[in-house]
PDB file as gemmi writes it, atoms N, CA and C in Angstrom:
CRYST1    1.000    1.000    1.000  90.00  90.00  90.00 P 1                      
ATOM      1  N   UNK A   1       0.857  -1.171   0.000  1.00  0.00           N  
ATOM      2  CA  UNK A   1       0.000   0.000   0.000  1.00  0.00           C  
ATOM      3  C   UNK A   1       0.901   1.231   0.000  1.00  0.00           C  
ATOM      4  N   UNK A   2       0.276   2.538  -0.607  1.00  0.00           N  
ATOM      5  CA  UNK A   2       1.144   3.115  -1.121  1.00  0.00           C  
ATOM      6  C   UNK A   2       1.181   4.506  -0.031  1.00  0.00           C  
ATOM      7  N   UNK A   3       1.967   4.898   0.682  1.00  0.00           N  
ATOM      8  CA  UNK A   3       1.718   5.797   1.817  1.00  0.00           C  
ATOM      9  C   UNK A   3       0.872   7.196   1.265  1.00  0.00           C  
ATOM     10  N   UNK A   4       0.598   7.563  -0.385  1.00  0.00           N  
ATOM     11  CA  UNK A   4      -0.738   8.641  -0.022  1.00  0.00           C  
ATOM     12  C   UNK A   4      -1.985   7.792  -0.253  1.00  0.00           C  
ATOM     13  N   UNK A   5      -1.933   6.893  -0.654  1.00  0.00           N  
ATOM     14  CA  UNK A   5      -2.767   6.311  -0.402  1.00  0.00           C  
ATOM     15  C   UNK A   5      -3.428   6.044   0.896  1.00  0.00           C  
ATOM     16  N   UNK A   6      -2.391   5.733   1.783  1.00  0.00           N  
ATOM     17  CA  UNK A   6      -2.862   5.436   3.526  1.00  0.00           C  
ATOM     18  C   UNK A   6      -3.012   6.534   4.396  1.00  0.00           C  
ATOM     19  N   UNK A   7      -2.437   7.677   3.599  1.00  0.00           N  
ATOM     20  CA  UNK A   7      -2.818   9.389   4.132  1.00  0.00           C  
ATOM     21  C   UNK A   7      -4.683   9.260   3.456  1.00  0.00           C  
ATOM     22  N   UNK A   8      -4.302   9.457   2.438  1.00  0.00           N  
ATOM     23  CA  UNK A   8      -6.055   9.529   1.954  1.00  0.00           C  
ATOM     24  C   UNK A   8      -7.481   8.720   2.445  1.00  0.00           C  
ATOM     25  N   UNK A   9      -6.952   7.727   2.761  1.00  0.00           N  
ATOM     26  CA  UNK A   9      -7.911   6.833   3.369  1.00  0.00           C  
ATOM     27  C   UNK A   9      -8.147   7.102   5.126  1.00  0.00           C  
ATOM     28  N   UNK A  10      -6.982   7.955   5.566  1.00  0.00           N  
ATOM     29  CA  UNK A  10      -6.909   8.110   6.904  1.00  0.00           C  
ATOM     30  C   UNK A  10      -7.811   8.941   6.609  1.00  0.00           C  
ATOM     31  N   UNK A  11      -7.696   9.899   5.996  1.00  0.00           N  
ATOM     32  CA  UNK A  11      -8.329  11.425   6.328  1.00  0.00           C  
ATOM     33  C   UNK A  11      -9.725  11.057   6.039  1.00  0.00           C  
ATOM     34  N   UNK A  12      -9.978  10.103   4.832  1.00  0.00           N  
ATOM     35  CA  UNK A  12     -11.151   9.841   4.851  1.00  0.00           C  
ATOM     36  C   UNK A  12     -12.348   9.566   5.822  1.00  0.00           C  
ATOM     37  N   UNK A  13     -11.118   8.520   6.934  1.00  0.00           N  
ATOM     38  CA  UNK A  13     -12.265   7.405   7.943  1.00  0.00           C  
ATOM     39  C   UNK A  13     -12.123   9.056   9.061  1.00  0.00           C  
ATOM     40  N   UNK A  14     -11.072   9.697   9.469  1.00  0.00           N  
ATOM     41  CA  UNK A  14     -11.056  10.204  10.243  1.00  0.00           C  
ATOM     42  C   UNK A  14     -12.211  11.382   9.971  1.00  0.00           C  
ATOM     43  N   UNK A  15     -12.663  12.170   9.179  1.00  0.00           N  
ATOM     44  CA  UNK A  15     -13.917  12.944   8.395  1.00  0.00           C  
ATOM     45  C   UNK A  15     -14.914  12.321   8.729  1.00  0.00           C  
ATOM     46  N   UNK A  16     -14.921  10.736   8.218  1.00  0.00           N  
ATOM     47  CA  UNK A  16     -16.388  10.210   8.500  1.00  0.00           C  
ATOM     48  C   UNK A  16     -16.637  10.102  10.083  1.00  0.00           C  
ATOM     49  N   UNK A  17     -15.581   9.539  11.091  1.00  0.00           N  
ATOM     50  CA  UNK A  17     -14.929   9.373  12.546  1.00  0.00           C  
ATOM     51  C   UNK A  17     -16.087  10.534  12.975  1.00  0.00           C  
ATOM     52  N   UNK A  18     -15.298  12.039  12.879  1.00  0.00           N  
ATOM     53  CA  UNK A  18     -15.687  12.888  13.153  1.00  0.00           C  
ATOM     54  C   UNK A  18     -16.807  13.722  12.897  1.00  0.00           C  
ATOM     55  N   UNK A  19     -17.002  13.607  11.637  1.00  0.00           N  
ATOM     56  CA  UNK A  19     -18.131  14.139  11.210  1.00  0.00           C  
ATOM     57  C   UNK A  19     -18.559  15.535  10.261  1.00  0.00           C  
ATOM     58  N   UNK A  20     -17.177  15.760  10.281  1.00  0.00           N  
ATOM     59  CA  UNK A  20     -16.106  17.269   9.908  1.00  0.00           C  
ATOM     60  C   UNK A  20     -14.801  17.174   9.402  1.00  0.00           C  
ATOM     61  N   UNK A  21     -14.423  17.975   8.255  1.00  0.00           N  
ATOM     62  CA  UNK A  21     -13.491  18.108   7.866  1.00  0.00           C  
ATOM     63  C   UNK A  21     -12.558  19.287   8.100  1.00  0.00           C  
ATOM     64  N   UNK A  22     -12.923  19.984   9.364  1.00  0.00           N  
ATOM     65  CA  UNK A  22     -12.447  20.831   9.419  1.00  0.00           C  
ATOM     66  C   UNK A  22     -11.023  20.833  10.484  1.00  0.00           C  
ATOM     67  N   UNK A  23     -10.246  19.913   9.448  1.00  0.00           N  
ATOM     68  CA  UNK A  23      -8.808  19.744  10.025  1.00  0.00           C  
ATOM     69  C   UNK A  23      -7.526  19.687   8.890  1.00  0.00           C  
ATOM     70  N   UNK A  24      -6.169  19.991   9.234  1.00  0.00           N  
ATOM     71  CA  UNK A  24      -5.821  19.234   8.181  1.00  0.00           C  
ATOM     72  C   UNK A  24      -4.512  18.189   8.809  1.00  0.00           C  
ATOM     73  N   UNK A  25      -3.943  17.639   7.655  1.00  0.00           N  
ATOM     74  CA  UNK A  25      -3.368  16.713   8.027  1.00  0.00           C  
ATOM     75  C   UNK A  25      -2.376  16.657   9.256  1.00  0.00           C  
ATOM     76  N   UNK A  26      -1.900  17.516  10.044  1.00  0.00           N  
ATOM     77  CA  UNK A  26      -1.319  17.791  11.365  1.00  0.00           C  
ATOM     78  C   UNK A  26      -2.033  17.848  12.290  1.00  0.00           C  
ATOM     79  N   UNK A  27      -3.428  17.877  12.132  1.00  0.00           N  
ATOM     80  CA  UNK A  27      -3.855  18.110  13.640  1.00  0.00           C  
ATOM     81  C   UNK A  27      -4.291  16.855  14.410  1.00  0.00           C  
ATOM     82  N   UNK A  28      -3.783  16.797  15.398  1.00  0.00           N  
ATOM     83  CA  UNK A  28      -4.385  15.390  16.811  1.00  0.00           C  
ATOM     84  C   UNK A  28      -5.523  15.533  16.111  1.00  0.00           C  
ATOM     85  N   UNK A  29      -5.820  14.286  16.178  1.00  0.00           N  
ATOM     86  CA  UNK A  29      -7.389  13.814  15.977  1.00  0.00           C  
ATOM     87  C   UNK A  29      -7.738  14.306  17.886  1.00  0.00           C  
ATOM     88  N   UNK A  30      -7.761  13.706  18.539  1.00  0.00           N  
ATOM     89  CA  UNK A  30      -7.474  13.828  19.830  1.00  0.00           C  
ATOM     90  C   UNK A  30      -8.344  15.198  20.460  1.00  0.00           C  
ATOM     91  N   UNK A  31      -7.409  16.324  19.511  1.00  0.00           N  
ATOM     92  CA  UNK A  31      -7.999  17.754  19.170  1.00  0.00           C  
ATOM     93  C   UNK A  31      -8.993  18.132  18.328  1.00  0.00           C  
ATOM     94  N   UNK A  32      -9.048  17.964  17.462  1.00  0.00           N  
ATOM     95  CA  UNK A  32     -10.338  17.956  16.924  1.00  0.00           C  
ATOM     96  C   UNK A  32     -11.557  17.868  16.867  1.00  0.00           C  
ATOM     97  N   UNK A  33     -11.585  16.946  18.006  1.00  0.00           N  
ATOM     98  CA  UNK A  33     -13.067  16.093  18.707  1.00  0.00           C  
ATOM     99  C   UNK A  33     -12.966  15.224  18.354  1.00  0.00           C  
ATOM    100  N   UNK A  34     -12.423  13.956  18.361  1.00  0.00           N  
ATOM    101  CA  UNK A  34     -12.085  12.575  18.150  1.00  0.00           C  
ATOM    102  C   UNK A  34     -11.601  12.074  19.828  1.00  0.00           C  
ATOM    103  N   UNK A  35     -13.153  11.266  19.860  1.00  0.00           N  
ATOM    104  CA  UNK A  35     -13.077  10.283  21.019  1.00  0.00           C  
ATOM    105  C   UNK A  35     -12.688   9.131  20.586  1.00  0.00           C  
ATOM    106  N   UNK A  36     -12.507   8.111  22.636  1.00  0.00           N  
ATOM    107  CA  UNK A  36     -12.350   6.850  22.434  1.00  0.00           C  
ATOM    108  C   UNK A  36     -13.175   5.866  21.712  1.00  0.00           C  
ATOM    109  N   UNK A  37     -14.715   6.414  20.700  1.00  0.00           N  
ATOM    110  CA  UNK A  37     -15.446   5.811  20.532  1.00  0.00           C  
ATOM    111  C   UNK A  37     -15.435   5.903  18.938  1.00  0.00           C  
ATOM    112  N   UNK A  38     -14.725   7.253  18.595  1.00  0.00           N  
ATOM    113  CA  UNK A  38     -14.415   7.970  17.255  1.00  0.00           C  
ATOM    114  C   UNK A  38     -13.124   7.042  16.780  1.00  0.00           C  
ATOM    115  N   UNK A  39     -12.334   6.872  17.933  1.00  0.00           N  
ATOM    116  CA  UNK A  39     -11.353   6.376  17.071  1.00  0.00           C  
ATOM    117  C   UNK A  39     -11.514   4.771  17.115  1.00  0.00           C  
ATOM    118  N   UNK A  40     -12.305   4.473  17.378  1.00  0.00           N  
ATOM    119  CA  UNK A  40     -12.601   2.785  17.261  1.00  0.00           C  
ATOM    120  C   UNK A  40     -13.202   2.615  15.908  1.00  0.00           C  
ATOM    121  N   UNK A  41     -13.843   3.817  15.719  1.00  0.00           N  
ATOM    122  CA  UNK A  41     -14.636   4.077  14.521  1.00  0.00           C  
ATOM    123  C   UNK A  41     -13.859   4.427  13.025  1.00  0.00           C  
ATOM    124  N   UNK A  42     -12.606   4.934  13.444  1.00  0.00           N  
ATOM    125  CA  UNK A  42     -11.545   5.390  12.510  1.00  0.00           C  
ATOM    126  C   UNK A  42     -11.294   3.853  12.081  1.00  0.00           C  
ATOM    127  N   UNK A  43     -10.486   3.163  12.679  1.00  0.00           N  
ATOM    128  CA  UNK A  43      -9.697   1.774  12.563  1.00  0.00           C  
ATOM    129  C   UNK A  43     -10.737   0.701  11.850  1.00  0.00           C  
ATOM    130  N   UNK A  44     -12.120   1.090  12.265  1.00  0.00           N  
ATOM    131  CA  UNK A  44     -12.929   0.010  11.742  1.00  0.00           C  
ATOM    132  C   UNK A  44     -12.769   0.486  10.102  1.00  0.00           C  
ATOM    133  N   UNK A  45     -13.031   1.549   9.939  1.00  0.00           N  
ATOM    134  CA  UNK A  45     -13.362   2.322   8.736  1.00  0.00           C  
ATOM    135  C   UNK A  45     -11.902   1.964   7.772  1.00  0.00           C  
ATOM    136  N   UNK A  46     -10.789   1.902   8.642  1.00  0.00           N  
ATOM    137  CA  UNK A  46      -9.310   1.608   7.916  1.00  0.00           C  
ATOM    138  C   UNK A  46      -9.262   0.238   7.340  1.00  0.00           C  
ATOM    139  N   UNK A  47      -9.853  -0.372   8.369  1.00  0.00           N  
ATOM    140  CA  UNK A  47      -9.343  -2.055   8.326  1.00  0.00           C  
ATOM    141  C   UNK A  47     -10.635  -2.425   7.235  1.00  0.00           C  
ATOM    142  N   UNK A  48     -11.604  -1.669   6.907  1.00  0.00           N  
ATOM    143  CA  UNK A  48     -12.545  -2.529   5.761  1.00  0.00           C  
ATOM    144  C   UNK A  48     -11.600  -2.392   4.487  1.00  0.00           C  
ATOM    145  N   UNK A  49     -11.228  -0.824   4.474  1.00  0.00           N  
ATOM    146  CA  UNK A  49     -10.648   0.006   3.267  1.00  0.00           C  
ATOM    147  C   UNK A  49      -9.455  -1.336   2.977  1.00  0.00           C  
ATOM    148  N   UNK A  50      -8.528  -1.704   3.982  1.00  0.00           N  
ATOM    149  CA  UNK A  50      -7.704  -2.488   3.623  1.00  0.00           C  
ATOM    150  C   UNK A  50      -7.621  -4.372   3.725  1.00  0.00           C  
ATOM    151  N   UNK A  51      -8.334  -4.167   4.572  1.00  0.00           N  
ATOM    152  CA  UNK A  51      -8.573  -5.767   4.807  1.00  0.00           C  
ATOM    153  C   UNK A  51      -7.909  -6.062   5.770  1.00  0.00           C  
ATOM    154  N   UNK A  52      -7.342  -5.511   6.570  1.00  0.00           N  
ATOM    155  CA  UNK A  52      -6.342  -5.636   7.845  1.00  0.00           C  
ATOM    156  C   UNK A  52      -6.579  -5.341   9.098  1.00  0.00           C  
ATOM    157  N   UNK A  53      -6.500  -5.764   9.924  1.00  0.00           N  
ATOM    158  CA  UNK A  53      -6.565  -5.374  11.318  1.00  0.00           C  
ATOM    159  C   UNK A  53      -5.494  -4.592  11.620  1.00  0.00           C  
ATOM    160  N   UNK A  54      -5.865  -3.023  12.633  1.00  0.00           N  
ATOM    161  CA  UNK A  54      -5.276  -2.446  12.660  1.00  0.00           C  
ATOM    162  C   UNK A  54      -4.981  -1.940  14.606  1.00  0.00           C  
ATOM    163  N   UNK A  55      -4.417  -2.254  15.346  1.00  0.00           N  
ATOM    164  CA  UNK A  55      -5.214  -1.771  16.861  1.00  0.00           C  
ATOM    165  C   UNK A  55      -5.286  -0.418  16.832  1.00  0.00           C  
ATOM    166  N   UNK A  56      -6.083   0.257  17.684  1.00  0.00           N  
ATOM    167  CA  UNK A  56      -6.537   1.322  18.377  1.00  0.00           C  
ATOM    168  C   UNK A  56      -5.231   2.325  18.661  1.00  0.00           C  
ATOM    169  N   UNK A  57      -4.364   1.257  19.553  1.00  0.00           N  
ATOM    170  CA  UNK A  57      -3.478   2.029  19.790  1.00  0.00           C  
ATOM    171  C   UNK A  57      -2.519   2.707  18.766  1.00  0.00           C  
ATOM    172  N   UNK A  58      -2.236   2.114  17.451  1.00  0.00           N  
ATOM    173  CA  UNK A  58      -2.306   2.878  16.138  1.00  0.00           C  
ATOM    174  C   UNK A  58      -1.815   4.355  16.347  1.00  0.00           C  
ATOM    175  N   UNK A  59      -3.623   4.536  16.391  1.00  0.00           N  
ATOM    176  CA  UNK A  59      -4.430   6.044  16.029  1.00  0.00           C  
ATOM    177  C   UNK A  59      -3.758   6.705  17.652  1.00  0.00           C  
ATOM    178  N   UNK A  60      -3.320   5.969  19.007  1.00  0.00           N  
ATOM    179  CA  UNK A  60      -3.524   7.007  19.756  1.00  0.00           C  
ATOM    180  C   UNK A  60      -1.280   7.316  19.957  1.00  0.00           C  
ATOM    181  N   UNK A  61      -0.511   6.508  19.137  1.00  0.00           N  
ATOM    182  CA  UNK A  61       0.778   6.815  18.744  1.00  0.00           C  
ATOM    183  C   UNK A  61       0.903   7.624  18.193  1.00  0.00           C  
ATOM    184  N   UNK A  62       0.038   7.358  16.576  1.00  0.00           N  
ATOM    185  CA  UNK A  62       0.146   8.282  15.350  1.00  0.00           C  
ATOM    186  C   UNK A  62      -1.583   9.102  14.900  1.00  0.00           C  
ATOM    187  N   UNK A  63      -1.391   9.778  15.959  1.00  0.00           N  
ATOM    188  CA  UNK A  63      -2.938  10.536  16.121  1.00  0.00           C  
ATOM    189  C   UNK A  63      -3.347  11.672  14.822  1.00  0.00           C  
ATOM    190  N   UNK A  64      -2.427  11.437  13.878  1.00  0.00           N  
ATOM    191  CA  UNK A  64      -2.582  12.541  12.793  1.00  0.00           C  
ATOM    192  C   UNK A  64      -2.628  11.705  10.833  1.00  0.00           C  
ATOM    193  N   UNK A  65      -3.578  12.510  10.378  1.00  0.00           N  
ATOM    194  CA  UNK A  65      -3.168  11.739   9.207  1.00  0.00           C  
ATOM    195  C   UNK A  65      -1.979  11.652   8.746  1.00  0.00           C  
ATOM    196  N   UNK A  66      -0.777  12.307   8.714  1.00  0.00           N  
ATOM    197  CA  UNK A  66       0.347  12.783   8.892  1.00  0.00           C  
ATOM    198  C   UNK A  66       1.263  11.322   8.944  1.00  0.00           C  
ATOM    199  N   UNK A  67       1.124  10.875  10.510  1.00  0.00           N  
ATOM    200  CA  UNK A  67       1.854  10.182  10.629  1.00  0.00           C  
ATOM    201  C   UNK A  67       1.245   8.687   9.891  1.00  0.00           C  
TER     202      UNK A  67                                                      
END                                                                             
């Protein structure tokens, strides 16, 4: 997988996550308004896109589409 590819798909689940796009790729999800319930919601949204299981803790290392 091709890393803008895995930027694009982040930003995607993280938009749908949230509900808003009013971030860009640097900001904490964390900050934004992304809960513990948002980001369970991110990973689910990742792992269909790819077919992979991804943990939680992921999103709370690399809390940005960024990383």
């Amino acid at each position: 997988m091709s890393e803008p590819l895995f930027k694009f798909n982040s930003y995607k689940a993280f938009k749908k996550a949230l509900g808003h796009s009013n971030f860009s790729k640097e900001d904490n999800f964390f900050d934004i308004g992304g809960d513990s319930i948002a980001a369970i919601n991110v990973m689910v949204l990742i792992e269909k896109e790819f077919n992979k299981t991804f943990p939680v803790s992921e999103l709370l290392l690399k809390p940005t589409v960024k990383k």
